[in-house]
Every structure is written in structure tokens, then in C-alpha cells.
C-alpha positions in Angstrom: 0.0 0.0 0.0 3.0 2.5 0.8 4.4 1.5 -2.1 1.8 2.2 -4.2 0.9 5.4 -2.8 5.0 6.4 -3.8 4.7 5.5 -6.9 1.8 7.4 -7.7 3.5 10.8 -6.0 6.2 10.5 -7.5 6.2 12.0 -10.3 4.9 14.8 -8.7 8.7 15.3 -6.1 9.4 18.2 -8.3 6.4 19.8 -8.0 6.5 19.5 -4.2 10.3 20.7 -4.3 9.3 24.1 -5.7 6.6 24.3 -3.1 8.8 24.4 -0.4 9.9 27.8 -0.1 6.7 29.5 -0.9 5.2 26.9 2.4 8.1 27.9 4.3 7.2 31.6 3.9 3.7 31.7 4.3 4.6 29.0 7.7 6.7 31.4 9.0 4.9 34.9 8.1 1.4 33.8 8.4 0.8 30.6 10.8 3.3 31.1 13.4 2.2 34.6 14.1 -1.5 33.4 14.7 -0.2 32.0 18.5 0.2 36.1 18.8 -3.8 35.9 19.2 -3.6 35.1 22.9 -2.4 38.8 23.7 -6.1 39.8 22.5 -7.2 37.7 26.1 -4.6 39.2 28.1 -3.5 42.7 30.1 0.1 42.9 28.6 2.6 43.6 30.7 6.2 44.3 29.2 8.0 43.5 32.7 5.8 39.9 33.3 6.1 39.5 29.4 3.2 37.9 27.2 2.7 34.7 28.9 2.9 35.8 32.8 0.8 39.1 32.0 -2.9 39.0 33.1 -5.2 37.0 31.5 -8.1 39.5 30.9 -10.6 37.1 28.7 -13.1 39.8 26.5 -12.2 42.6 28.0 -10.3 43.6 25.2 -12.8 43.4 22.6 -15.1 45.1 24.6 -13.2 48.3 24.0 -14.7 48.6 20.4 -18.4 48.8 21.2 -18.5 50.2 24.5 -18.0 54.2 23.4 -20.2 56.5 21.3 -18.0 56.2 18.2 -18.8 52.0 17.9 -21.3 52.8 15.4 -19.6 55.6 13.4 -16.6 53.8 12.8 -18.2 50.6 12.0 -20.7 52.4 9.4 -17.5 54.2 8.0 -15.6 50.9 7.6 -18.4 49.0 5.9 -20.1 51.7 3.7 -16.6 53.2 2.6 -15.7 49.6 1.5 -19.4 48.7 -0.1 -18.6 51.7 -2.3 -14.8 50.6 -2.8 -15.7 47.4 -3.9 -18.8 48.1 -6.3 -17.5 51.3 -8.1 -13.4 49.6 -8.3 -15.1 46.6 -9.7 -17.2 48.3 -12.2 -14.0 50.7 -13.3 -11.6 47.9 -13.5 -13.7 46.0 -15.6 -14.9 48.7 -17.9 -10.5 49.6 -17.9 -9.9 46.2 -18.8 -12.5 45.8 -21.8 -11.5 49.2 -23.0 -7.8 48.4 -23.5 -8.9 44.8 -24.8 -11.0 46.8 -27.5 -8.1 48.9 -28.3 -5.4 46.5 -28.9 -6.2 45.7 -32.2 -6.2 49.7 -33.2 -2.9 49.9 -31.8 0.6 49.7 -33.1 2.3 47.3 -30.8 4.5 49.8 -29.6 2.1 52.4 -28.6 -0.4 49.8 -27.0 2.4 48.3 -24.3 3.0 51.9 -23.6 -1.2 52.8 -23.0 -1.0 49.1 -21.5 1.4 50.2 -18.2 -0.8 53.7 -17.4 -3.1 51.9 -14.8 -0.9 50.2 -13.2 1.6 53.3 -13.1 -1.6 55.4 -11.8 -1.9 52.4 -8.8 2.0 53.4 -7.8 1.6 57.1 -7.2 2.3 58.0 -3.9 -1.4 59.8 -3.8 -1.2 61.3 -0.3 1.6 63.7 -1.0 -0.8 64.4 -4.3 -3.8 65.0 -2.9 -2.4 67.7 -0.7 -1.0 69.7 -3.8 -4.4 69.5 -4.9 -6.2 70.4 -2.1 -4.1 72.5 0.0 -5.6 76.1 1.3 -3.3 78.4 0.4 -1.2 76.3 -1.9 -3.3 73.6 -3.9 -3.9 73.4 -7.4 -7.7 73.4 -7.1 -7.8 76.7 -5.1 -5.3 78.6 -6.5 -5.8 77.3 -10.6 -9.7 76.4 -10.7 -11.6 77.7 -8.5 -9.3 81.2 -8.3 -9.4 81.4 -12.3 -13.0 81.8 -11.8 -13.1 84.8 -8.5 -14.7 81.8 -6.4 -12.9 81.6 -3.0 -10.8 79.3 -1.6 -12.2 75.8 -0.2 -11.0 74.8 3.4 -10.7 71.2 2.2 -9.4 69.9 5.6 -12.1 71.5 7.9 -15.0 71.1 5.7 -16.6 67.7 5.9 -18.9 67.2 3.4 -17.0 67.0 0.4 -14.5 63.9 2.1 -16.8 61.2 1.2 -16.3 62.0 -2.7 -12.6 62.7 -2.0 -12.1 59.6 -0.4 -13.7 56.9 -3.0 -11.7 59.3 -6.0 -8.6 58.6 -4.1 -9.8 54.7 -3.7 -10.1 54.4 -7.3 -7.5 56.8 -8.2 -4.9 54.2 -6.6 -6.3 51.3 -6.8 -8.4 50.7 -10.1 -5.1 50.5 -12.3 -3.8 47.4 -10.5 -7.1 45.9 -10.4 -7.9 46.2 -14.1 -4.5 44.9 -14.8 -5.4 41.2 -13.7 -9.1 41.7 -15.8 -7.6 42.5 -18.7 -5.4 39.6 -18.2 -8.4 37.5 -17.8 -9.9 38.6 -20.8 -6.7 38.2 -23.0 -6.8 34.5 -21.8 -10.4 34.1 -23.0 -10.9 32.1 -26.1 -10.9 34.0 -29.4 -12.7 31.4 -31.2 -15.3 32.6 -28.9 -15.2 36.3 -30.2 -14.8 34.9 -34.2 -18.1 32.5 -33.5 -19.8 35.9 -32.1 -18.9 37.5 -35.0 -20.4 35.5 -37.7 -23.3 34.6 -36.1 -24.1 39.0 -36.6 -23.2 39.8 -32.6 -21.9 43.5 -32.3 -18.9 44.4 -30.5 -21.5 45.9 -28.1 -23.1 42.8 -28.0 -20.2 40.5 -28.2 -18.6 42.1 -24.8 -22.1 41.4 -23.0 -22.3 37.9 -24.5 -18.8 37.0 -24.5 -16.5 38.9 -22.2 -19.0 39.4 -19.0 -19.5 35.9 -18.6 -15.7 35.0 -19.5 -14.9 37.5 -16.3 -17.6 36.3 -14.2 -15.2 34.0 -12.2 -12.5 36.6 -11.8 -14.7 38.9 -10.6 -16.6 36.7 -7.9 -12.8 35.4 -6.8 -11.7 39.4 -6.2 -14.9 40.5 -4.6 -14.9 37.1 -2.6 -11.8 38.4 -1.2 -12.5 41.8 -0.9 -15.6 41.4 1.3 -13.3 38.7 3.6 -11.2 42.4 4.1 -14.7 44.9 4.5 -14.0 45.3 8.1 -10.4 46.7 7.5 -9.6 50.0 6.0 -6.8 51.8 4.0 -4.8 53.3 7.1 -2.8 55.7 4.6 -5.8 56.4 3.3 -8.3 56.9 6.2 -5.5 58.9 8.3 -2.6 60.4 5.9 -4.5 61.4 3.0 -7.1 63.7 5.5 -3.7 64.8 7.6 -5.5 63.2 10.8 -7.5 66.3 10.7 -10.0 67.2 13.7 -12.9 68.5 12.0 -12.6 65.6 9.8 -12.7 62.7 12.3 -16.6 61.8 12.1 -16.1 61.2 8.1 -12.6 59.8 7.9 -12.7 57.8 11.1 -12.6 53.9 10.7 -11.7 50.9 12.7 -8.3 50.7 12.0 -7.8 54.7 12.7 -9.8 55.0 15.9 -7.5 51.6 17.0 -4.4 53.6 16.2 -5.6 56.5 18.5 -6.4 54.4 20.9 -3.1 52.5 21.3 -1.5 55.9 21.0 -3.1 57.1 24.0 -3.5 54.0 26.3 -0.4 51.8 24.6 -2.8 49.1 25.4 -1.5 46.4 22.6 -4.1 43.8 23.8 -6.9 46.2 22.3 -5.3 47.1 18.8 -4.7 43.0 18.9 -8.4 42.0 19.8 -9.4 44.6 17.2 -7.4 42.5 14.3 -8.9 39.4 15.8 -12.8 40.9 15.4 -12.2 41.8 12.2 -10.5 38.4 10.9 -13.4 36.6 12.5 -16.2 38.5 11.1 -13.9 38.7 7.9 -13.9 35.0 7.6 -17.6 34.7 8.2 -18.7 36.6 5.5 -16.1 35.3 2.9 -18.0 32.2 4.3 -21.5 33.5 3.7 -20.7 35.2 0.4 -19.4 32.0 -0.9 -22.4 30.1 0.4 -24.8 32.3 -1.7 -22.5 32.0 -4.3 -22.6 28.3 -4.2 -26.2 28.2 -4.3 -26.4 30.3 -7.4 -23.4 29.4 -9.4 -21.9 25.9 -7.7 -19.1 26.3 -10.2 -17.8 29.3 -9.8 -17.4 29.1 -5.8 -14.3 29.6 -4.1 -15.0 26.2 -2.3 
């Protein structure tokens, strides 16, 4: 019985070979950390050290819903994200099937070089940008738009209302260029006998990208926003708390869980909160990748995660 079961893996050795270092790494980075979870439980003490500090049990977690701002930062962290994931999506995709469109109008030359703008538009450093744009005294928007035309300066950093908007644009502005980058690559991999069939049967590129592309991406996109909602109760730090300069009057709008955490372990150095707050939001993370992909499963069995 060994035997057999050898022979049968064997061919597979090199396979396993190559696997090693990428197990290795994600052993080391991601599973040996997790036995950091029991600081969460416990009062830490840097003189008794983790294991001889106070055992504390939910006290911890506790520290998230027991103030007024509970429900504003959990609204902020969920609708923020909501709007992350449905607008990024729908850009990406709309990114991706553009670029697809224009590679055959393209000389080869010029298309690798429209190719690499989204994903060089997902490397700017955008908080350093957005405060050239939006500075008082010295942004573009007040001195070369809304100056041009005698309106008077906008105190973007005390002036709630308009960081909503600011915030998604920001969002997309750094993130949809990656994102279309691995939906175009879906679509390139999608079968062109597919697009030629369409073709003679009378389809219109119009129709052709409805018939054709959409439900070629369909798994791609249920994969990314599959693991997208698993990460809907963690926020952009940078750009939740750089990006608005950690400004006062801005703190009801830009405030998240991951910023009001920071705060908090600024003020109290209490490490056993910030740690029970990464532990809430793993758990509830997990359960709704879990739920997600249980509605999935009853719709579309084949194009669930598991």
C-alpha cells in the first residue's frame, strides 16, 4: 500500500520541491504569528512578558463597542468599503474591456505603452498628491480652478462634506489601475474562437462584450470580490489617516476601525486592544467570505471559491 501510494506521488517530487519555499514563507509569516492571538485575552505587561501578563478574557474586545464612536466607525468601515468594492469593480472591468478593444487599433508599440498607465496610476504616492491639490493656500484646485474663476478658496481639511467623494476618487485613483491589470489579463486568456463564432453569427462588438467577455470575467470577478468582502472590516490606514492629515474637524467622516484603534493605542499603549481589534475583524472577515461564498454556491456551484 505505501508503495503504491509512492509511486503514484512520484512523479509529482518536483512539484513539491518548488513548493517548499513558498510553504516555508507563508509558515513562517502567516501561521506562526496566529499563536500572537492570545495577547487579544490578556492585560500585557512588558516587565511579566506575554505569557505571565494578566489573563483579561473579552475585555479587550469590549473596547470597540462600548464608546459612542462604535457605530460611526463601523458604518464608515463597511459603507466606505461597499462603495470601494462596487464602483473599483465596475471601473476595472470597464478599464480592462477598453484596453482589450483597443489592442487591435494599436501599433504594438504604442499599445504596451497605454497598457502600463493603470498600473503606473496604482504606484503614485497619492497622499503627498492630494495635498498639492487640495491645499488652502497652496493647492492646485484653489489657486488654478476655483481662483481662475473669482470663487474663493475651499478649506478642504475643515469642511466635511466633500471627504466622502474625496475619499472613494482617491480609492479608485490608486487602486483601479492594478485591479484592471489582472481583468484585462483574464480577458486576453479568454478564447478568441469565442469572439470569431460571435462575430459571424451577426453579434456587435457591443453585444459581443455582453455575450462574450462578461460571462468570460464572471469568475475573476466573484474570486476578487470574494476576497474583498473577507477584508470589509479593515480600511486603507494611509488612506483613512494620511490622506485627511489626521485632521479634527474631519474625524466623524474619515474615522474607521483601523484609525480609531491607532488613536487608541497611541493614547493607552494598550497592545491587547489594537490585537483584539485585528482578531474581530479576521473573525467577522472570515464569516462573511464564508456567507458570500455560500450564496454563491447556491447560485453558481461552479464558480465558488470552495
Amino acid at each position: 500500500m505505501k508503495k503504491g501510494i509512492f509511486q503514484r506521488h512520484r512523479r509529482f517530487i518536483p512539484l513539491y520541491l518548488m513548493m517548499i519555499p513558498g510553504f516555508l514563507y507563508l509558515f513562517i509569516n502567516n501561521y506562526i504569528p496566529m499563536a500572537g492571538i492570545i495577547i487579544a485575552f490578556k492585560q500585557v505587561n512588558f516587565r511579566l512578558g506575554i505569557l505571565k501578563s494578566p489573563w483579561v478574557g473579552l475585555n479587550n474586545f469590549t473596547y470597540l463597542f462600548r464608546t459612542n464612536d462604535a457605530w460611526t466607525i463601523t458604518r464608515n468601515t463597511i459603507l466606505y468599503n461597499v462603495a470601494f468594492i462596487v464602483l473599483g469593480t465596475i471601473m476595472a472591468i470597464v478599464l480592462a474591456i477598453l484596453l482589450n478593444e483597443l489592442k487591435s487599433k494599436m501599433g504594438k508599440k504604442v499599445y504596451q505603452t497605454v497598457i502600463l498607465v493603470p498600473y503606473l496610476i496604482s504606484m503614485v504616492v497619492v497622499s503627498y498628491l492630494v495635498n498639492a491639490l487640495l491645499a488652502t493656500e497652496t493647492g492646485f484646485i484653489n489657486n488654478s480652478i476655483i481662483g481662475v474663476f473669482g470663487g474663493a478658496p475651499v478649506s478642504w481639511y475643515s469642511t466635511p462634506k466633500y471627504w466622502p467623494v474625496i475619499l472613494v476618487l482617491v480609492f479608485l485613483w490608486k487602486n483601479f489601475g492594478y485591479q484592471s491589470i489582472i481583468y484585462y489579463a483574464s480577458v486576453v486568456g479568454l478564447d478568441a474562437g469565442l469572439y470569431e463564432a460571435a462575430a459571424i453569427d451577426g453579434a456587435t462588438r457591443w453585444q459581443r462584450i455582453i455575450h462574450v467577455t462578461l460571462p468570460g470575467l464572471k469568475p475573476t470577478i466573484i474570486t476578487l470580490v470574494l476576497m474583498s468582502i473577507g477584508r470589509i472590516f479593515y480600511s486603507d490606514f494611509g488612506l483613512f489617516y494620511q490622506v485627511p492629515m489626521d485632521s479634527g474637524p474631519l474625524i466623524n467622516i474619515t474615522n474607521t476601525i483601523d484609525t480609531y484603534v491607532y488613536r487608541g493605542l497611541m493614547q493607552s499603549n494598550n497592545i491587547g486592544m489594537s490585537s483584539a481589534a485585528g482578531v474581530y475583524q479576521s473573525l467577522v472577515g472570515c464569516a462573511l467570505v464564508l456567507l458570500a461564498n455560500f450564496i454563491v454556491n447556491k447560485v453558481s456551484k461552479e464558480d465558488a471559491l470552495f
